[in-house]
C-alpha positions, 0 to 999 in steps of 0.5 A, a space after each residue: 500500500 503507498 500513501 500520498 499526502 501533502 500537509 503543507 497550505 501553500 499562497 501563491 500568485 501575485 500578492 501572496 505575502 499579504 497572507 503575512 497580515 493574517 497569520 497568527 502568532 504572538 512573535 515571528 522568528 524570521 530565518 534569513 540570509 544577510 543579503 536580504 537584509 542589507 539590500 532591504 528585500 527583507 521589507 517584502 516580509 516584515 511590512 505585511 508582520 507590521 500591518 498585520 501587528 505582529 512583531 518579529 525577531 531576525 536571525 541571519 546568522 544563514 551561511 551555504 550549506 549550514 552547519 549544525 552549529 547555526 542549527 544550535 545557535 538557531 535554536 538558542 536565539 529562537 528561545 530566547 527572543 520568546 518567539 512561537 512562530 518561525 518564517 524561513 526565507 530565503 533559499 534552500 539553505 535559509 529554508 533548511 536552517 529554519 525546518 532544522 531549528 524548529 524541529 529541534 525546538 519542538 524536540 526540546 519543548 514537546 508540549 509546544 507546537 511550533 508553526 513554521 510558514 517558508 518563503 522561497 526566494 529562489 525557484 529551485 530547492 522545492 524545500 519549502 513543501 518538503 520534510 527534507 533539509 540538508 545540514 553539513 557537519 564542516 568537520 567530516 566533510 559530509 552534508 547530512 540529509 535530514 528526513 522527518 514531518 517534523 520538519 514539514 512546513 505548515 505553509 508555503 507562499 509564492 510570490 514571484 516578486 521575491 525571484 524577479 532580481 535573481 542573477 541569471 547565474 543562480 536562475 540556472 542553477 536553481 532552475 536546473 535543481 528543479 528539472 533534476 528534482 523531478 526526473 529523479 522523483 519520476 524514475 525513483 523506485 518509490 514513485 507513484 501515479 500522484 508523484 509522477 503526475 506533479 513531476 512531469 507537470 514540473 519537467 513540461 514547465 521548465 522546458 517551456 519557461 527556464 531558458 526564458 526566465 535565465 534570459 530576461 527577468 523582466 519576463 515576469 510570466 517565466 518567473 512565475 511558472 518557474 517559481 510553481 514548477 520549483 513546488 510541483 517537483 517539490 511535493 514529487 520528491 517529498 513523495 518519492 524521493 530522490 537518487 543518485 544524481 542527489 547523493 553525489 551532489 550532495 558529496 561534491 557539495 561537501 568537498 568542494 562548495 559548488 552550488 547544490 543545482 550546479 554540481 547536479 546539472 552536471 552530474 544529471 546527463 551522466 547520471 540518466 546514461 548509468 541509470 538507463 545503461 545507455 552508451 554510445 554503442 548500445 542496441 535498442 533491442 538491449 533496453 528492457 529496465 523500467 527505467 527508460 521507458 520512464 526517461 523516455 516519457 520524460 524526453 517526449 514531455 520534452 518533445 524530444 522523441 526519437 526513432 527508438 529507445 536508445 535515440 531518445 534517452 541520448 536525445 534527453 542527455 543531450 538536450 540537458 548538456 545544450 541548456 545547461 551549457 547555453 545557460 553558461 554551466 560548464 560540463 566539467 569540474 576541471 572548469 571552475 575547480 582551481 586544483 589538479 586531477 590529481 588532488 581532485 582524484 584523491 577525494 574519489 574515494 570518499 565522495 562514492 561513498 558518501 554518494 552510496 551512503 546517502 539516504 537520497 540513493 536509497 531510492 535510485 532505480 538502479 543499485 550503485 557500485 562504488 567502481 561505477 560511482 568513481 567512474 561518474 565522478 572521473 567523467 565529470 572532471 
């Protein structure tokens, strides 16, 4: 028996912030970034808590990957600024942060709930929807993902006005999280009707909007459905987890500090031809997995159908080498890592199994070898 559920109330559309004029809570703590508050973009959240009369608390100790020190410290600020509410705003790591100290706080008072309300300020990480953050423990060089209701928002709210001045860099990268987040969430073992139905709404958007919204941020209507798409594949994944394509990103992450929807764009077209054993000199006739036709459902949302099977899973592999390199995301680490192979190569070891290891692997339709996860990893440089 599988189950499908979504416990997150999300607000979307032009003026969903003023939903912060009715929410009721006796002080907000509001988990932010620096950025937000030195560019006064943080005025878009505490203008509707002051017309609403509720006051807030700000916390912006937010780093990338947050460690759990800033989990600790979180938790600690949050108690002691008497807040009972907590807004994460931000990205993925600002979102993340604040699901981890809510569900430490309420571990630490159980007799309390805690209402936590997230507001994406990119279109890519889908966390504000899921029961999933990721926290880095610094010293073992790891990113630890975290699974747990616990941690599930109460509500989202999307307001693309928050993603109109987003850099076309990080447009990329994050765009590129939310396309690598659905077809992971559709050809994961654990997929289901539900989740494959969001996926593939989410893959059909950024097909049509991505390379819009990278190329002009004044097209407010890209925007938009790009911010939608983010949830879409979101809510699929929460459903049915993730991959491999996850879990050696996370390790790349960890090791060399590229952004989490980088290191997966480049990793995905590698990671789709390992999962389908599709190569250059594969036969159509020797494709029987599951796994492709999956793939191949997702090429035709694509429009990219071709004469057989092993054509279109190389048709998806390199549709995705195309946009992300005319988006400006390089194919190769070698490219922006500023170390020699060999000290790149000295991290192998580690990394796969990290990669192996992590719980977003669990789910991934074919099951990894430590020798194949190295060789994915010595394709990438």
């Amino acid at each position: 028996m599988k189950h499908f559920h979504i416990s997150t109330d999300i607000y979307f559309s032009d003026g969903a912030l003023e939903r912060l004029t009715q929410i009721e809570a006796k002080k907000a703590f509001i988990v932010t970034d620096p950025f937000m508050v030195s560019s006064g973009a943080i005025s878009a959240i505490t203008k509707p808590l002051e017309k609403g009369g509720t006051p807030y608390e700000l916390f912006t100790d937010v780093v990338p990957d947050p460690p759990l020190e800033k989990v600790k410290t979180g938790v600690a600020e949050f108690a002691s600024a008497g807040c009972d509410t907590i807004i994460g705003v931000g990205g993925g790591s600002a979102m993340d942060l604040s699901k981890a100290i809510r569900r430490i706080a309420q571990e630490l008072d159980p007799g309390v709930y805690i209402p936590l309300i997230c507001i994406p300020t990119t279109s890519g990480t889908g966390s504000e929807v899921t029961s999933f953050a990721v926290i880095s423990d610094t010293e073992r060089q790891l990113k630890i993902p975290l699974v747990s209701d616990s941690m599930t928002p109460d509500e989202a709210i999307l307001d693309a006005v928050l993603v109109r001045s987003v850099p076309a860099s990080v447009t990329a990268d994050t765009g590129m999280d939310v396309l690598t987040h659905a077809i992971e969430a559709y050809v994961s073992t654990d997929h289901n009707d539900f989740s494959g139905a969001l996926a593939e709404k989410a893959v059909e958007i950024v097909g049509q909007f991505l390379y819009r919204s990278w190329s002009n941020n004044e097209d407010a209507h890209a925007r938009k459905k790009m911010h939608i798409a983010a949830t879409l594949a979101g809510i699929a994944f929460n459903a049915s987890s993730l991959g491999l394509n996850h879990g050696m990103a996370h390790a790349i992450g960890a090791h060399f500090h590229i952004a989490h929807g980088r290191a997966n764009a480049m990793l995905l077209p590698l990671v789709i031809a390992y999962n389908s054993g599709v190569s250059g000199v594969t036969q159509n006739t020797e494709l029987r997995d599951p796994v492709v036709e999956r793939y191949c459902t997702i090429a035709n949302v694509l429009g990219l159908s071709s004469v057989n099977q092993v054509m279109t899973v190389h048709s998806l592999c390199n549709y995705i080498r195309y946009l992300n390199e005319a988006m400006g995301i390089p194919s190769h680490l070698s490219e922006i890592l500023t170390i020699s192979r060999e000290e790149y190569e000295s991290h192998l070891d580690a990394m796969a199994d990290a990669a192996i290891d992590d719980s977003c692997t669990a789910t991934n339709p074919r099951v990894p070898l430590k020798p194949e996860v190295i060789d994915i990893y010595r394709k990438l440089w």
